[in-house]
DRENTI-710890 format. One record per residue (C-alpha): residue number from 1; residue in one letter; x, y, z. Coordinates in steps of 0.001 Angstrom, whole numbers, always signed. Layout:
SITE    n  res        X        Y        Z
SITE  NUM    A        X        Y        Z
...
//
This chain:
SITE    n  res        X        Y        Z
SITE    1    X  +107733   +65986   +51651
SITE    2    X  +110272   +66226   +49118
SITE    3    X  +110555   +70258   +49750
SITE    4    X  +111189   +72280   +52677
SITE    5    X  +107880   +73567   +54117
SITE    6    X  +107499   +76088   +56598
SITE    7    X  +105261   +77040   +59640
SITE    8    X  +107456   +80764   +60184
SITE    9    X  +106436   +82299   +63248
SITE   10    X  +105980   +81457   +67072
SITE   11    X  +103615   +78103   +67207
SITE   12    X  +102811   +77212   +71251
SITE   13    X  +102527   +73107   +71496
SITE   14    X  +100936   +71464   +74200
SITE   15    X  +104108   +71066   +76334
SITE   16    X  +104232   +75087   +77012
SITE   17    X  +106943   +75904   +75063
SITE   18    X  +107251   +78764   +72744
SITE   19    X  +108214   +76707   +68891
SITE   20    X  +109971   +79590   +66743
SITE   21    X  +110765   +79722   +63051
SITE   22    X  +110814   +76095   +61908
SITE   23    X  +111278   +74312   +58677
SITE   24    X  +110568   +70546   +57738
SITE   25    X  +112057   +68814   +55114
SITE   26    X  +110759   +65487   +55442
SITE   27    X  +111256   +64371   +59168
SITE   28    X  +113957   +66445   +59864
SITE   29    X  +113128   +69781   +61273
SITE   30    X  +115528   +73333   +61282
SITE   31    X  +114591   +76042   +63346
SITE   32    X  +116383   +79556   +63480
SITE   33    X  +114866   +83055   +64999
SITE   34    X  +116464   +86466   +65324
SITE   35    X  +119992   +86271   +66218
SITE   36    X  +119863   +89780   +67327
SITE   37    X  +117005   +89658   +69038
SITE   38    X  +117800   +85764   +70795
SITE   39    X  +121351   +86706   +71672
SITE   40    X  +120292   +89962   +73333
SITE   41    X  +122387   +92335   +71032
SITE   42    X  +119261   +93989   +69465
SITE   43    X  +119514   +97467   +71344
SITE   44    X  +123308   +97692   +70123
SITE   45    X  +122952   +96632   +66635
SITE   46    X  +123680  +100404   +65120
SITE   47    X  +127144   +99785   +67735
SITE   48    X  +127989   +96640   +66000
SITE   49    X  +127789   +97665   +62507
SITE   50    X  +130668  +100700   +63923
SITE   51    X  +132505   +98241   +65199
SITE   52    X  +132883   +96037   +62193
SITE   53    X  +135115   +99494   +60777
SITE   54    X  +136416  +100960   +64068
SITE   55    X  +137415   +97301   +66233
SITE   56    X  +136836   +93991   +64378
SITE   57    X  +138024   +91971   +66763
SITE   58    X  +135823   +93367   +69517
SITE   59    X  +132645   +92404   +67029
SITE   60    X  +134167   +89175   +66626
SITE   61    X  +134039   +88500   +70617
SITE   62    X  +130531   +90624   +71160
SITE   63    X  +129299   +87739   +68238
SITE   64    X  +131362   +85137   +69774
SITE   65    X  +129234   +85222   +72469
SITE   66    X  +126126   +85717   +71173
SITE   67    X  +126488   +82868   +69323
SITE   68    X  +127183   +80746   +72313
SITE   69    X  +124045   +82297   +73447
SITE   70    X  +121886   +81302   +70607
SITE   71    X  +123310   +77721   +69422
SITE   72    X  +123009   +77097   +73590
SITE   73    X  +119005   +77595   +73351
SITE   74    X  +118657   +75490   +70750
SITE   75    X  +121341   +72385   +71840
SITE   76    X  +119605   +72736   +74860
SITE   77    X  +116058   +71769   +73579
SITE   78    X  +117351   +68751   +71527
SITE   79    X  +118298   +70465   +68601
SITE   80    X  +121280   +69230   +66372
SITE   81    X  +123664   +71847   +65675
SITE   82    X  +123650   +70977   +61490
SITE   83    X  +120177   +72343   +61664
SITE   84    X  +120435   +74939   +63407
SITE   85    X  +120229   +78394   +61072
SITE   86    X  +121575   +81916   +61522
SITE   87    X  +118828   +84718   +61063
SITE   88    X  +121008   +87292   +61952
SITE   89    X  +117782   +90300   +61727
SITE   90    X  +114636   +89794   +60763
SITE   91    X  +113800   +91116   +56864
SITE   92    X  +116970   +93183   +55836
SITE   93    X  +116574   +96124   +53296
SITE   94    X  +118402   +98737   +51680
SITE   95    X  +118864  +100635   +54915
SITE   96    X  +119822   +97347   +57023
SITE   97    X  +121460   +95644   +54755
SITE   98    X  +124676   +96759   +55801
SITE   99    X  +124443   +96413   +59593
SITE  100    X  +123297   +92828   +58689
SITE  101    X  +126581   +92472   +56346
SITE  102    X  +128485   +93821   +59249
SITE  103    X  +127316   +91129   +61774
SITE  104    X  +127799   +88248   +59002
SITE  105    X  +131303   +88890   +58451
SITE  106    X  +132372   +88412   +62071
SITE  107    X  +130013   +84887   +62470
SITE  108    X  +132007   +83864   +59283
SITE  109    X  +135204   +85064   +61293
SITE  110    X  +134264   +83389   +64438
SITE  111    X  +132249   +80354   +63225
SITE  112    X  +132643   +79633   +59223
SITE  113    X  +129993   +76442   +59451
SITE  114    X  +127028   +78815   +60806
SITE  115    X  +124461   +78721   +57740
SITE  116    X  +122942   +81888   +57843
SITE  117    X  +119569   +83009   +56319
SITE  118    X  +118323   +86020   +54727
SITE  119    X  +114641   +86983   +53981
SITE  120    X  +114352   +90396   +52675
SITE  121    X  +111145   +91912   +52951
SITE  122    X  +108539   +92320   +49780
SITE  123    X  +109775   +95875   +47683
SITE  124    X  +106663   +98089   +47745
SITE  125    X  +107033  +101432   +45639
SITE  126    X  +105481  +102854   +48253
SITE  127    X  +106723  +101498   +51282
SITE  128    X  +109244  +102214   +54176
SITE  129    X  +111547   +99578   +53347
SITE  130    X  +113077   +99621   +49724
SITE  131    X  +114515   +96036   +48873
SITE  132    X  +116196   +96528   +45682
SITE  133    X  +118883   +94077   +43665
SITE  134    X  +122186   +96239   +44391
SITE  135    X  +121145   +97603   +47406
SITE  136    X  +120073   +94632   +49412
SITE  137    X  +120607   +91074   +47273
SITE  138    X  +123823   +92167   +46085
SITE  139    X  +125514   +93036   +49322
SITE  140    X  +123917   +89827   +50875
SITE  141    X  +125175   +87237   +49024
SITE  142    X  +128235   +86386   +49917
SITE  143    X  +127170   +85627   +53211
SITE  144    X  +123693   +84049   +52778
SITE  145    X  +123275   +79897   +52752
SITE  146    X  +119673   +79702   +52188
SITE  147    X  +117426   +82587   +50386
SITE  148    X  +113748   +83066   +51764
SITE  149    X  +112601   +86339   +50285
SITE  150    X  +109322   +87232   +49997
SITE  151    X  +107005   +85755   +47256
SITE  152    X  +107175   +89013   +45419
SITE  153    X  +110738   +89355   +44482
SITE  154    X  +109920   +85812   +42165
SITE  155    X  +108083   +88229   +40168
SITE  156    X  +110689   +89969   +39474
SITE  157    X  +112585   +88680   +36615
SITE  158    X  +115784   +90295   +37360
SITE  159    X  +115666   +89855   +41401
SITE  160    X  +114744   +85989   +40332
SITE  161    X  +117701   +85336   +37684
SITE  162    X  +120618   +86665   +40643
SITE  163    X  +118977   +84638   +43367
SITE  164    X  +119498   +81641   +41062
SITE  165    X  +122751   +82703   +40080
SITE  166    X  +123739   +82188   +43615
SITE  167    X  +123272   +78303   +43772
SITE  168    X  +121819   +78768   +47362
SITE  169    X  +118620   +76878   +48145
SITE  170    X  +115700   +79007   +47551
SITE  171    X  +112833   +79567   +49437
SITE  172    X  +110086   +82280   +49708
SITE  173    X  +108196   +83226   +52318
SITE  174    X  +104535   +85363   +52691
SITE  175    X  +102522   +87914   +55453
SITE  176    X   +99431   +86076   +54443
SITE  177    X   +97820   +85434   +58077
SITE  178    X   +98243   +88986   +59308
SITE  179    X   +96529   +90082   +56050
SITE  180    X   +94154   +86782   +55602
SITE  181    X   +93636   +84549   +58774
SITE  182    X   +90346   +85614   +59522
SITE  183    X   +89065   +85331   +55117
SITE  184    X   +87626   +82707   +54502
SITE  185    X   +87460   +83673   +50629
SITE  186    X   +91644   +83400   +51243
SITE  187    X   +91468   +79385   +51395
SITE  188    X   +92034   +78842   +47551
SITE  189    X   +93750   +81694   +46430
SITE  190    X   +96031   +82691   +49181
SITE  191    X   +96986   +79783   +51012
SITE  192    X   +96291   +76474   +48379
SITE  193    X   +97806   +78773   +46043
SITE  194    X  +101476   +79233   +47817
SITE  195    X  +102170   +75093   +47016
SITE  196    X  +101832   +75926   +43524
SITE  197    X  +103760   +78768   +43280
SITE  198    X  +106998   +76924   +44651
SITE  199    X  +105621   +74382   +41965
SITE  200    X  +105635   +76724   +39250
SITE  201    X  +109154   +78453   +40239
SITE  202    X  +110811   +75083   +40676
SITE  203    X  +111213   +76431   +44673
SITE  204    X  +113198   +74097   +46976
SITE  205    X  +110933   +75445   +50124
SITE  206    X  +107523   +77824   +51154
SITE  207    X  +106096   +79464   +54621
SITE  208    X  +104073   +82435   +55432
SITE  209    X  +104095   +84257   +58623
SITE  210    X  +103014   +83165   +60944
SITE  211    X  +100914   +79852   +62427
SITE  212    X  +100335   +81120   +65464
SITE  213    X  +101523   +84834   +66640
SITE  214    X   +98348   +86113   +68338
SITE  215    X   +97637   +89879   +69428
SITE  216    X   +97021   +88721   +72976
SITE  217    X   +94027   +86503   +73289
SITE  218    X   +93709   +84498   +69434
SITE  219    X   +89783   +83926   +70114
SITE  220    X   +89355   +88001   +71267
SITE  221    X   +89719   +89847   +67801
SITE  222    X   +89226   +93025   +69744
SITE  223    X   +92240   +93077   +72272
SITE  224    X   +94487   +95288   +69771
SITE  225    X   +97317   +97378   +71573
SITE  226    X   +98558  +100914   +70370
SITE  227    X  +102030   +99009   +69887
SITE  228    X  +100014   +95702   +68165
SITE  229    X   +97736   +96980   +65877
SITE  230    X   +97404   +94395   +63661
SITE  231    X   +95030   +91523   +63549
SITE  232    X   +95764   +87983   +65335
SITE  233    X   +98315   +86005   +62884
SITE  234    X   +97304   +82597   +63239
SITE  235    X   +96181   +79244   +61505
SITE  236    X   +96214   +77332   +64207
SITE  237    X   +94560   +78268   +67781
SITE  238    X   +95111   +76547   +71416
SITE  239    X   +91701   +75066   +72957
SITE  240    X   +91430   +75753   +77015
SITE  241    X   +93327   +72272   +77407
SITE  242    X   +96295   +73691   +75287
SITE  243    X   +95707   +71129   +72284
SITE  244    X   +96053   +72794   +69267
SITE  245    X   +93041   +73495   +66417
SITE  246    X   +94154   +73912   +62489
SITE  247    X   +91864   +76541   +61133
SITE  248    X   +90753   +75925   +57317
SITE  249    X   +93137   +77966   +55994
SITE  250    X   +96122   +75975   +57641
SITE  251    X   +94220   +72846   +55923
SITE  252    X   +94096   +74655   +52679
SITE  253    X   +98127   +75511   +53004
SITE  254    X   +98690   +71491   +53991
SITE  255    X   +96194   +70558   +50594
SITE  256    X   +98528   +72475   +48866
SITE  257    X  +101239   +70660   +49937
SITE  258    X  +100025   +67836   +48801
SITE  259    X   +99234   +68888   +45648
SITE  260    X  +102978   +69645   +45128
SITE  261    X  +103922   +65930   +46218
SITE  262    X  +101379   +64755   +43396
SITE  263    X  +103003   +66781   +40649
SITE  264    X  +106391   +65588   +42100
SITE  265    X  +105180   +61852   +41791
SITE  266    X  +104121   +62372   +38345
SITE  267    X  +107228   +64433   +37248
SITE  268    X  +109360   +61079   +38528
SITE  269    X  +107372   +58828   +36974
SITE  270    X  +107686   +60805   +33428
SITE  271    X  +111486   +60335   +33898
SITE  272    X  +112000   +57459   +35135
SITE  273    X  +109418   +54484   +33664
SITE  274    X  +108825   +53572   +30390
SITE  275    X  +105508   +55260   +29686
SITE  276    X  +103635   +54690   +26593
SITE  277    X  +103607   +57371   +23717
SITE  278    X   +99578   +58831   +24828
SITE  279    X  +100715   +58658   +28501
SITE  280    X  +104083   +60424   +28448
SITE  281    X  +101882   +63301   +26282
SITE  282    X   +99569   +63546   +28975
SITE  283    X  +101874   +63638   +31607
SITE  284    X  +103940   +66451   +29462
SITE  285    X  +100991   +68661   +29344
SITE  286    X   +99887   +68081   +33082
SITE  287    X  +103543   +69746   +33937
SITE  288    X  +102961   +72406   +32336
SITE  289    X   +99460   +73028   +32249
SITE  290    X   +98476   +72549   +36079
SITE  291    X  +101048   +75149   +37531
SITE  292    X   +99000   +77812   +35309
SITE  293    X   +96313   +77068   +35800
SITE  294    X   +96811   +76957   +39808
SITE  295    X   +97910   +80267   +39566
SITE  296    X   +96184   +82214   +37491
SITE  297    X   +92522   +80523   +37884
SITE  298    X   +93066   +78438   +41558
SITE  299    X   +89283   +77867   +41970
SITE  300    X   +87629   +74656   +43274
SITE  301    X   +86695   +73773   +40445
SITE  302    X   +89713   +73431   +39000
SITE  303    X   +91450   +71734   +41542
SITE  304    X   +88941   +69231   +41052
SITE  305    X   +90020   +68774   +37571
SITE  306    X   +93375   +68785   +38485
SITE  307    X   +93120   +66172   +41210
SITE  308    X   +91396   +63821   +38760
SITE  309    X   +93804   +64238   +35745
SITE  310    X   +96790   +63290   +38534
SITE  311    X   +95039   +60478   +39943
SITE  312    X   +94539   +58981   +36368
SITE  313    X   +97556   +59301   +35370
SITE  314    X   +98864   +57898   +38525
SITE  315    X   +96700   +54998   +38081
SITE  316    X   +98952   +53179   +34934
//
């Protein structure tokens, strides 16, 4: 792939290890998880962010060695340092924004190469956790290396235009398996649809959370706790030999991939071979035309039509 594609969320593989928040681009795999959380500083974070006013240099050690703590995990399983990211707390709003702020000024103090990245939550009206321009993206910024918001905040035309103004990589990620895993009217619209979204927004990368983040048992829908109430969030499943089982919707999300890496084939071709006059029309309207389409009608039936226009044009 020519785009970063994520599977964000815990994934078990057969050799019994726990796989957090990874991203491929091509062959070469990141991974990052909650700094916080991974360095054991979560229960102190509120004591960190006082710090950062009160004793910066004691947040610089407390971080110091934390982030021994969390680049060790990863070195230790193989993992290259260069990609290795910084997720210093999972989806930081308005009212977290500032802790998280706090914690990314002392891992710039104690370790300016760390890339950190951000993924603020979607903004509902009426939700708990209020992700606004100045009072999240703004005070983010300076710190952040790669942007994975939710899908959402592309919607927003104002949100969209700052996180571009940034020149940081830009990625987006989605909630769809808590909300759709178990839909099978979700394979088109919710997860084929993602690939054409970072199509249509020129995105340099895509997830949703999570592949495989089960509520206990992922074939028992009916083993919800009072702390996990919500439904198993998974694509993929184990079998009772530990080999792992894509579900149609995590085919649906790969399809969708691959329709991304045909509109990226013809997109080169268009710029760089000499294309006759009728082809380089066709190929013009297939840019813009298949991206809407995708989006605001993604049926079978289109993606039908869309497959065969690709292929013939591919076929010069």
């Amino acid at each position: 792939p020519s785009r970063q594609v994520m599977t964000y969320g815990g994934a078990e593989a057969e050799d019994d290890k726990l796989h957090y928040s990874t991203v491929n681009e091509g062959f070469r795999d990141y991974v990052f998880n909650n700094f916080l959380s991974t360095a054991g500083l979560w229960g102190v974070q509120d004591d960190l962010a006082a710090l950062s006013a009160t004793n910066p240099k004691q947040l610089n050690a407390v971080v110091a060695a934390g982030l021994e703590k969390y680049y060790g995990k990863y070195l230790a399983e193989g993992m290259p340092e260069e990609r290795i990211l910084v997720e210093i707390l999972d989806e930081p709003f308005d009212r977290t924004a500032d802790k998280w702020v706090a914690v990314a000024r002392a891992i710039r103090a104690v370790k300016p190469d760390a890339r950190l990245i951000a993924n603020p939550p979607a903004h509902w009206p009426e939700g708990n956790m209020p992700t606004t321009l100045d009072g999240t993206f703004r005070k983010l910024a300076p710190y952040v290396d790669v942007w994975m918001p939710y899908s959402r905040h592309y919607e927003d035309p104002e949100v969209e235009a700052f996180l571009r103004s940034t020149g940081k990589p830009l990625w987006f990620y989605n909630n769809c398996a808590v909300q759709h895993a178990r839909d099978e009217s979700a394979f088109v619209p919710v997860f084929r649809r993602f690939g054409w979204l970072a199509i249509a927004k020129d995105l340099d990368g895509l997830g949703f959370w999570s592949a495989y983040f089960p509520v206990g048992d992922p074939w028992d829908d009916f083993d919800r706790t009072e702390v996990y109430t919500w439904p198993d969030a998974a694509v993929v499943f184990r079998d009772y030999r530990g080999r792992a089982i894509p579900t149609r919707n995590w085919e649906s999300w790969r399809e969708g991939i691959e329709d991304g890496e045909l509109y990226r084939l013809i997109r080169h071709a268009l710029a760089a071979l000499e294309l006759s006059r009728e082809t380089r029309e066709d190929m013009e309207r297939f840019l813009v035309d298949a991206p809407r389409i995708m989006l605001e009608e993604p049926t079978p039936e289109n993606i039908e039509k869309i497959h065969a226009e690709a292929y013939r044009l591919l076929q010069f």
